[in-house]
C-alpha positions in Angstrom: 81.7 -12.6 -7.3 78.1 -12.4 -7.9 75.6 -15.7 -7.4 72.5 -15.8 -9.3 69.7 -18.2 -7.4 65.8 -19.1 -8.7 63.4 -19.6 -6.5 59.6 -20.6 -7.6 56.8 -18.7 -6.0 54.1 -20.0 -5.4 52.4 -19.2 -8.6 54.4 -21.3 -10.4 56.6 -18.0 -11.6 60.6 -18.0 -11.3 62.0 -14.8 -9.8 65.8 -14.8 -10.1 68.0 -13.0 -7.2 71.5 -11.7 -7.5 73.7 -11.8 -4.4 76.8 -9.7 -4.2 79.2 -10.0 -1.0 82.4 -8.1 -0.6 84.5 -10.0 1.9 87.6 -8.8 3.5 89.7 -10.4 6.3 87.9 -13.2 6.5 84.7 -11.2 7.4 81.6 -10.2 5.2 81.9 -6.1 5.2 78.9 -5.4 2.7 75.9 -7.8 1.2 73.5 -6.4 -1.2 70.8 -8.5 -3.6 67.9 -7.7 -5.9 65.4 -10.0 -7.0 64.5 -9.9 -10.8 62.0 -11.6 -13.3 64.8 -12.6 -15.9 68.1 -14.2 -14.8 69.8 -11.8 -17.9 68.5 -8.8 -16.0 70.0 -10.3 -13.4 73.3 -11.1 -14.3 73.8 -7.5 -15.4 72.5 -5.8 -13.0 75.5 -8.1 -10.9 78.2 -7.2 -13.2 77.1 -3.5 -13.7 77.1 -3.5 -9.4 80.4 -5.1 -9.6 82.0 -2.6 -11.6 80.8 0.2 -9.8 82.3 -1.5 -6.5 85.9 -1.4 -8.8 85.6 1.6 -9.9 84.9 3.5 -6.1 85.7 0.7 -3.3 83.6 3.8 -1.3 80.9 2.4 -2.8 81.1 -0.9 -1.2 80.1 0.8 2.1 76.9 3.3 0.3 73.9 1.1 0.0 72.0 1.1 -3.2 68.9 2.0 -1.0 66.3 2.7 -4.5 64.7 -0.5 -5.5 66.0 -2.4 -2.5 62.7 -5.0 -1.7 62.3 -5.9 2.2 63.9 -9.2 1.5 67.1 -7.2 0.4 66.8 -5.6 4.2 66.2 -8.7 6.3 69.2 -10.4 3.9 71.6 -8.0 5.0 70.3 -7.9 8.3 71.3 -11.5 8.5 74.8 -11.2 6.2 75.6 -8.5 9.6 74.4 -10.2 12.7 75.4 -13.3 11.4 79.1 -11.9 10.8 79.3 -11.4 15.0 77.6 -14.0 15.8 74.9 -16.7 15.0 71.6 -16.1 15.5 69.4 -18.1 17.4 68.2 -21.2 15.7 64.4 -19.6 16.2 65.3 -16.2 14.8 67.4 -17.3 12.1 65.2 -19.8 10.6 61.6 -17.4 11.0 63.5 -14.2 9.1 64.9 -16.9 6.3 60.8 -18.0 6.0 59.9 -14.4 6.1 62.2 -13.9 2.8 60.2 -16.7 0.9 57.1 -14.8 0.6 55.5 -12.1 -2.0 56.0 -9.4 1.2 59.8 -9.6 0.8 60.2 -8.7 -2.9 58.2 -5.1 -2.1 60.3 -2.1 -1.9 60.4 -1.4 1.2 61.0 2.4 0.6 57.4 2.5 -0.3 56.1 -0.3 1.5 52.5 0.3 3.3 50.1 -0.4 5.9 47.7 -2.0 3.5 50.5 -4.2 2.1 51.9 -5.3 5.3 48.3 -6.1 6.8 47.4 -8.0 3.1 50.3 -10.2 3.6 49.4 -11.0 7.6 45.5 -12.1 6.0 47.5 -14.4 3.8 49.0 -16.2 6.5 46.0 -16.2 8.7 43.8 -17.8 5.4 47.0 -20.5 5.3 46.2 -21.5 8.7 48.9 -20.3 10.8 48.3 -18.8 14.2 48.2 -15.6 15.1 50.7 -15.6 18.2 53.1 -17.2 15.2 52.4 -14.1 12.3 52.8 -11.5 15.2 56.2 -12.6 14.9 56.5 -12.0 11.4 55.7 -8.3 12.6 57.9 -8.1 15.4 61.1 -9.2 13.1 60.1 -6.9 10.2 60.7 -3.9 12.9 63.5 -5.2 14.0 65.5 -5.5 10.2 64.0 -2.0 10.1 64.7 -0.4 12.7 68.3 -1.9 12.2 68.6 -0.7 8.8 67.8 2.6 9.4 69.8 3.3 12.4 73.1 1.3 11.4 72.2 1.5 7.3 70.5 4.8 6.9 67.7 3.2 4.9 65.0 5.8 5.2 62.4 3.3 5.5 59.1 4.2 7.3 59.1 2.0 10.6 55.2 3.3 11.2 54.0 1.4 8.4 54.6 -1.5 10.4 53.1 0.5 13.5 50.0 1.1 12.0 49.8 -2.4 10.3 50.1 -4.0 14.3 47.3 -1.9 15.7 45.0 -2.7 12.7 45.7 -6.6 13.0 45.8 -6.6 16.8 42.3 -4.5 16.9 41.1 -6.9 14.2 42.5 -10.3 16.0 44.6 -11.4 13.4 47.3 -11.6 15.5 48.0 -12.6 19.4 50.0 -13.1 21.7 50.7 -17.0 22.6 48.7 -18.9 24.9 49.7 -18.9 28.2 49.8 -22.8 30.2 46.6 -22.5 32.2 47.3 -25.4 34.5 49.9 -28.2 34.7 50.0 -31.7 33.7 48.9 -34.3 36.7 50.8 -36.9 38.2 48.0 -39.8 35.7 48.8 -37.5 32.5 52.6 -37.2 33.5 52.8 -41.1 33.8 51.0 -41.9 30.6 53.6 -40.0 28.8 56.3 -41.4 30.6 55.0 -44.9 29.6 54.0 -43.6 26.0 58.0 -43.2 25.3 59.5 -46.0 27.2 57.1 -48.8 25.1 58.6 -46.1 21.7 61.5 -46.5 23.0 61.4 -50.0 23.0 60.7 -50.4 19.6 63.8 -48.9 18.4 67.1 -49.7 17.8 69.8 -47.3 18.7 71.2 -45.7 15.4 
């Protein structure tokens, strides 16, 4: 059975997404979603997806590539990986952040350079670091080089190419700071002290 969830960008617009999951054994076998405007549009695009899954079980197995938005991509990427096995806490928690934002609700069929390098600006103008968007890059290859070797998807993994030399040559990205030098024996102390006197001050839960 379908689920219909709203989530509020932030614009202050409501974009509704249908889920549909076929399970069998236990196990997920296929996960689809679309994200829509209207929760009507929604539901019917659900129970029209539904019905065709009835009608040709084949069809459970035959992606529903045209329309599909990147966030439909790195969903099923995580319905799949996360059917083996679960992901790393790390992994798991930066694709789920990556599906909150206006990048994921592009098709990616037709998703480009300038696209993917408007959405790394974005994050860069929010403050985060540059060693921490180059990993929104390095996970969007991944869901797409998964989905078009073990999906088919004929998605374009050089748009995301081209968007990484563009933000590397333009230092929007990086890679994380290395430790130049280690903590000395005073600063390891101080620290040492710092959480016995915090310790102190609590009371074991």
């Amino acid at each position: 059975m379908a689920t219909i969830t709203a989530r509020k960008r932030n614009d202050g617009s409501v974009r509704y997404i249908a889920q549909i999951r076929i399970n069998r054994a236990g196990k997920i076998t296929h996960s689809e979603s679309k994200t829509f405007s209207k929760r009507a549009t929604a539901k019917a695009w659900a129970a029209e997806r539904e019905e065709q899954i009835r009608r040709d079980p084949a069809a459970a197995t035959r992606a529903g590539f045209q329309g599909a938005t990147v966030g439909d991509l790195i969903q099923r990427y995580l319905d799949h990986r996360e059917s083996i096995e679960p992901l790393g806490r790390s992994k798991g928690q930066h694709l789920r952040m990556l599906k909150t934002f206006d990048l994921a609700e592009m098709e990616a069929l037709t998703l480009t350079s300038p696209q993917v390098v408007e959405h790394v600006h974005g994050r860069r103008a929010r403050g985060t670091g540059g060693a921490t968007v180059a990993n929104d890059l390095i996970w969007l290859r991944v869901v797409f080089r998964w989905a078009r070797t073990a999906l088919g998807v004929p998605v374009d993994s050089h748009v995301l190419d081209d968007a990484t030399e563009i933000c590397r040559a333009e230092r929007l990205i990086a890679r994380p700071q290395r430790r130049k030098r280690r903590p000395t024996d005073d600063e390891l102390a101080r620290i040492a002290e710092w959480f016995r006197e915090k310790s102190a001050r609590r009371n074991a839960p």
